[in-house]
VEXNUVO-203108 format. One line per 5 residues: for each residue x, y, z of C-alpha. Coordinates in nm, 3 decimals, always signed. Each point is the difference from the previous one (the first is absolute). Example, Ala and Ser with C-alpha at 12.3 -4.5 7.8 and 13.67 -1.06 7.14 Angstrom:
2
+1.230 -0.450 +0.780  +0.137 +0.344 -0.066 .
This chain:
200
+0.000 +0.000 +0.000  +0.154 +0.331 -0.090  +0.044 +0.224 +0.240  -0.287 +0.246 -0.061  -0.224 -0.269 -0.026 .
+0.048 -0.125 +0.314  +0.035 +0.314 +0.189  -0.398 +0.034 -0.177  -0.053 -0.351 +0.121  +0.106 +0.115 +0.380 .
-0.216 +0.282 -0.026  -0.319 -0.202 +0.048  -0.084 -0.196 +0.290  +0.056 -0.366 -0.041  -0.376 -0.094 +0.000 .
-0.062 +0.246 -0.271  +0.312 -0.061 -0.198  -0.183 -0.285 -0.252  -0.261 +0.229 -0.106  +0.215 +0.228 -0.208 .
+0.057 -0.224 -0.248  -0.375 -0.097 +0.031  -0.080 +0.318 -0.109  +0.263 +0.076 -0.271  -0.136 -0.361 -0.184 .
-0.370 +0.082 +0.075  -0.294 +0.028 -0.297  -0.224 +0.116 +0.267  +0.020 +0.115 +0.368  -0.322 +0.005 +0.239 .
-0.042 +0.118 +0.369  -0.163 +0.075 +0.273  +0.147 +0.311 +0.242  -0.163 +0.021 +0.350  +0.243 +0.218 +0.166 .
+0.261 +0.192 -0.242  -0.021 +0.063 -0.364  +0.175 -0.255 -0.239  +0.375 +0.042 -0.064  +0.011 -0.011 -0.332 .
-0.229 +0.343 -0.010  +0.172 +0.177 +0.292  +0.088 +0.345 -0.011  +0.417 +0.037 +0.073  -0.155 +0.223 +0.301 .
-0.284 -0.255 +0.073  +0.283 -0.274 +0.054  +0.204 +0.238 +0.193  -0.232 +0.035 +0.295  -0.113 -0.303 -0.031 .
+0.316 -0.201 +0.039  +0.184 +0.244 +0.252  -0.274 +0.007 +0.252  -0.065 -0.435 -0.022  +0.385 -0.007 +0.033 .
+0.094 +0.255 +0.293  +0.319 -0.175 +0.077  +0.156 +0.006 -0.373  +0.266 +0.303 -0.087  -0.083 +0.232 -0.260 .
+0.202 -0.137 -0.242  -0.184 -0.348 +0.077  -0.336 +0.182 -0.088  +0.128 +0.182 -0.318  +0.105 -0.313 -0.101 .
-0.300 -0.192 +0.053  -0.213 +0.289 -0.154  +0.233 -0.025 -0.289  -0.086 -0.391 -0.074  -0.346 +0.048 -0.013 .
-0.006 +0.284 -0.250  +0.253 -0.227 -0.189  -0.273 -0.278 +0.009  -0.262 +0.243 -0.200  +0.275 -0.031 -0.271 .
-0.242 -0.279 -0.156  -0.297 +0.244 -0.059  +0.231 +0.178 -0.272  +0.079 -0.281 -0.142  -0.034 -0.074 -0.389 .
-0.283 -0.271 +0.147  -0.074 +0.089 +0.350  -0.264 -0.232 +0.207  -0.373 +0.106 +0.026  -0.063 +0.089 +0.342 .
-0.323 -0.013 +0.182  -0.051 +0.051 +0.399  -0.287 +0.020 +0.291  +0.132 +0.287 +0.225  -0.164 +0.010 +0.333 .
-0.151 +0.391 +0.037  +0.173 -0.008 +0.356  +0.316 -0.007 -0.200  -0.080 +0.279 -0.213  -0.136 +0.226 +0.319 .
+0.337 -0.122 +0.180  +0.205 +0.353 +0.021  +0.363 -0.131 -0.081  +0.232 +0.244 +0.043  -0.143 +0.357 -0.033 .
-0.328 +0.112 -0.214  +0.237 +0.088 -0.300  +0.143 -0.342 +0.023  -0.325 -0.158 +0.006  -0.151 +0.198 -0.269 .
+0.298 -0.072 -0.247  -0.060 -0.347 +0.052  -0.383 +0.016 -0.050  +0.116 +0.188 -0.347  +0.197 -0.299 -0.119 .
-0.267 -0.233 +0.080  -0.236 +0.247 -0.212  +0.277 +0.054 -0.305  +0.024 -0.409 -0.007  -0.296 -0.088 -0.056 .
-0.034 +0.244 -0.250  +0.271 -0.089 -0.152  -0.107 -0.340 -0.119  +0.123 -0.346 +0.134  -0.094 +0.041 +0.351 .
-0.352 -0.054 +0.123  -0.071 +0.127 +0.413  -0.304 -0.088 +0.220  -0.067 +0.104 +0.335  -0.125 -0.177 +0.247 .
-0.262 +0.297 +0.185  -0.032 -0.026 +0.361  -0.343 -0.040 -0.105  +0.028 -0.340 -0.118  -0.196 -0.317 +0.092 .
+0.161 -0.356 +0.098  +0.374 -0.051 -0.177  +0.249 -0.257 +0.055  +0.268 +0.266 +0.004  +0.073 -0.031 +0.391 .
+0.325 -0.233 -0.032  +0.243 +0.251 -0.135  +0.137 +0.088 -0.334  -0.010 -0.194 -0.361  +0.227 +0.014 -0.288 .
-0.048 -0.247 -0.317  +0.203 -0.035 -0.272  -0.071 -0.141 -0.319  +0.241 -0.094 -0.245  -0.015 -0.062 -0.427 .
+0.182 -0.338 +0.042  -0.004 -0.095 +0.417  -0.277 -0.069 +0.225  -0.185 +0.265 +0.205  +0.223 +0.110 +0.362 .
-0.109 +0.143 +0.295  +0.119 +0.185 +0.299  -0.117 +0.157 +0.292  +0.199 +0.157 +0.308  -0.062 +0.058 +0.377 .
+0.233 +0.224 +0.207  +0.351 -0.071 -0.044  -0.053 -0.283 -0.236  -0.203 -0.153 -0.312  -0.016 -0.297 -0.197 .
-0.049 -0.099 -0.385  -0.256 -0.233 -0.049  +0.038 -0.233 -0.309  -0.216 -0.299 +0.091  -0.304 -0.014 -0.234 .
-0.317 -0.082 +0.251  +0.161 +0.286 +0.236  +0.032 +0.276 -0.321  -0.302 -0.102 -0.073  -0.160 +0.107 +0.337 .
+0.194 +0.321 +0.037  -0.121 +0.108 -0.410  -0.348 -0.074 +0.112  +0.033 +0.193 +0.280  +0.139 +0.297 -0.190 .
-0.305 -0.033 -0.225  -0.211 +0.020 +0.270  +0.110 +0.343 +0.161  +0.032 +0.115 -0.377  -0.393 -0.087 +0.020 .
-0.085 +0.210 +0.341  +0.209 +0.256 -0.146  -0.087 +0.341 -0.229  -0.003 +0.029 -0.341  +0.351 +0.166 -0.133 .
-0.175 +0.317 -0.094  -0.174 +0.021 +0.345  +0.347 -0.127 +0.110  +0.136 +0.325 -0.154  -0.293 +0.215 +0.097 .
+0.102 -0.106 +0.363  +0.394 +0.090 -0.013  -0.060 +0.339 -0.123  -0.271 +0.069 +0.267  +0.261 -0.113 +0.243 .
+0.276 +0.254 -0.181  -0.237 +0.249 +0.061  -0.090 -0.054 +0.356  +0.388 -0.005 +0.005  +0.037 +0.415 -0.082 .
């Protein structure tokens, strides 16, 4: 491993380490976000806050360089075929002041320019909604042109890929079924800029 690589490598934590190249091979990525926004649509900013105040012990330098990583991970949405993205985003997340109010409304800016953009489809889960299965943490699944379908999902401090069929099975159903309780993407969108303007 050259040495860049694998001072990129050391920059994510061990349990999350796999999931780069996840990502980088994926056709399409789906999630579910209960409690921060998804990585690969964090604002530099966002990430900041984010990551220094979950990691109060770390050096600046530590934090800078763990900031840096993720933005290197959105690398894949420029790509010449970048993955179609589509997550549930719990509203608590949104409403969630990370940071300061600029911060927050920077972030709920990117969220608004992506979907615009094409490629990346957002729902929000309201505080509003009924019964959802989205209680045991976060989702990811990854679906490949020529490998089967990969999960993961984390807890604090740790996470685990989940490549046995019956078990991605359960976890895409799942997904589907918060997608279900959730809004429409242009109610989803109607939401976040409510919440930007509550913001100012």
């Amino acid at each position: 491993m050259r040495l860049h690589e694998l001072i990129r490598h050391n920059a994510y934590p061990a349990w999350f380490s796999p999931v780069v190249p996840l990502e980088r091979k994926a056709t399409r990525i789906h999630g579910w976000s209960p409690l921060a926004l998804p990585g690969l649509l964090q604002t530099e900013g966002y990430a900041h806050e984010l990551i220094r105040v979950s990691r109060p012990q770390d050096s600046d330098a530590r934090v800078e360089e763990l900031v840096t990583a993720r933005m290197e991970r959105q690398a894949i949405l420029a790509s010449d075929s970048p993955p179609f993205l589509w997550y549930v985003l719990d509203e608590g997340a949104l409403r969630r002041l990370v940071g300061t109010a600029d911060i927050m409304d920077a972030q709920l800016e990117r969220l608004l320019a992506a979907t615009s953009a094409g490629g990346v489809v957002i729902q929000v889960l309201a505080f509003t909604a009924g019964d959802q299965p989205g209680t045991d943490g976060p989702i990811s699944v990854y679906e490949f042109a020529d490998a089967p379908t990969t999960c993961y999902t984390e807890c604090f401090r740790g996470g685990r890929l989940v490549e046995d069929g019956n078990e991605v099975t359960d976890m895409v159903t799942t997904l589907t079924m918060i997608r279900a309780a959730a809004l429409s993407p242009r109610a989803s969108r109607d939401l976040i800029r409510q919440i930007r303007r509550e913001l100012t």
